[in-house]
C-alpha positions in Angstrom: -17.4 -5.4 4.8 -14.8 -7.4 7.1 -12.2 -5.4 8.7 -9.6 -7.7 6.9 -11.1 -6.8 3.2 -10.9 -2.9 3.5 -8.9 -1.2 0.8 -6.3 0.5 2.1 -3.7 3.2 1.5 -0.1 3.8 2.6 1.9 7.0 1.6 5.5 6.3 2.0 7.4 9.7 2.2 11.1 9.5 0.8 13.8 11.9 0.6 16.8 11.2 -1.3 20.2 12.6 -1.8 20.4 15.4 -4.3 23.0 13.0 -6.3 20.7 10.0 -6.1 17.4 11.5 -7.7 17.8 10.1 -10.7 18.3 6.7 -9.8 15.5 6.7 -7.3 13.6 7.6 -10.0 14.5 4.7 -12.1 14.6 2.1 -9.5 11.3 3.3 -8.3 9.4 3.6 -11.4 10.6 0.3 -11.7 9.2 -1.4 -8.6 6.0 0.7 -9.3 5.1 -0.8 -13.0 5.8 -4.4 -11.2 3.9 -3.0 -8.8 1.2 -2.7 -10.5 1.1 -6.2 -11.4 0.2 -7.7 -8.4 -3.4 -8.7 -8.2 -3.7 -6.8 -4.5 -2.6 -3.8 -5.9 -5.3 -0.8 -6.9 -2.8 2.1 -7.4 0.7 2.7 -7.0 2.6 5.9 -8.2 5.6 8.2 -7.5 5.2 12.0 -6.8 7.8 14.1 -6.8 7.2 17.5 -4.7 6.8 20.5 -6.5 9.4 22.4 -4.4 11.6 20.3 -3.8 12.9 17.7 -6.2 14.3 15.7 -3.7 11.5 14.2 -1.7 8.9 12.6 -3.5 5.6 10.3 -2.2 4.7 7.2 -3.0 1.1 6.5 -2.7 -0.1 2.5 -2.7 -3.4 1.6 -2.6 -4.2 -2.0 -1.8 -7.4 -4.3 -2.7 -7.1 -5.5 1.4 -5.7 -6.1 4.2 -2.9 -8.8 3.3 -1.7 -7.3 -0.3 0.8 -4.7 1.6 2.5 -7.7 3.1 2.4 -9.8 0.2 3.7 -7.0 -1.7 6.9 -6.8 0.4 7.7 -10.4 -0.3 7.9 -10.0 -4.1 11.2 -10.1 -6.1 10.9 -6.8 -7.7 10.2 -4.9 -3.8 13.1 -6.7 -2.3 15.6 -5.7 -5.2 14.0 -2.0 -5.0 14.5 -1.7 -1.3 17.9 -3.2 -1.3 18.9 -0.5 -4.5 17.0 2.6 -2.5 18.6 1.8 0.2 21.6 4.3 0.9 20.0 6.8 -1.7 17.4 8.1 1.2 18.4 11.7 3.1 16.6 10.4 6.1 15.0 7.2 6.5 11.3 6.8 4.5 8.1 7.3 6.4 5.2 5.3 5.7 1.5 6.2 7.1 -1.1 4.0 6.9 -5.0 5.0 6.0 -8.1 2.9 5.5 -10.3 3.9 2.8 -13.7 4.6 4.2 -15.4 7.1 0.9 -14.0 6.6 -2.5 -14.8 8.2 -6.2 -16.6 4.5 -6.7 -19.8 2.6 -5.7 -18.0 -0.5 -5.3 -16.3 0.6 -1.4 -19.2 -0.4 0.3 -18.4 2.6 2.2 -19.5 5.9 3.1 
């Protein structure tokens, strides 16, 4: 498998102001069922933390190399990042992972 075709994973972690949960929520669900949409797009849900209800983790999983990219040029990913915007505590963290071994045969992987 080419470098450039691996499926890959990025976990954003957000924290938002206690008086902007709510509409994180909404705007992020959202992007997420748009999300979902796009044909590069394996996965893509919201977590909230179980102790605190403030931070939450987004986890994307992408078909390859490219979809993250073309993901932050669609419509509905512009419109969530301009609304999120001044909701976030501290500015989002994302972390990057290639998937090596997954629940599937089809990885061509470990």
């Amino acid at each position: 498998m080419a470098q450039n075709d691996r499926r890959l994973v990025m976990l954003v972690y957000v924290t938002v102001k206690p008086e902007c949960r709510e509409a994180f929520i909404a705007a992020t669900a959202e992007n997420a069922r748009n999300s979902r949409l796009e044909p590069g797009v394996a996965r893509f849900e919201l977590l909230e933390r179980g102790d605190d209800p403030n931070r939450f983790l987004l986890v994307e999983e992408y078909h390859h190399e490219r979809a993250p990219a073309e993901h932050k040029e669609t419509a509905h990913y512009l419109k969530w990042r301009e609304t999120v915007a001044d909701m976030m505590a501290v500015p989002r963290e994302g972390v990057r992972y290639t998937v090596l071994s997954a629940g599937d045969e089809n990885t061509g992987q470990l």
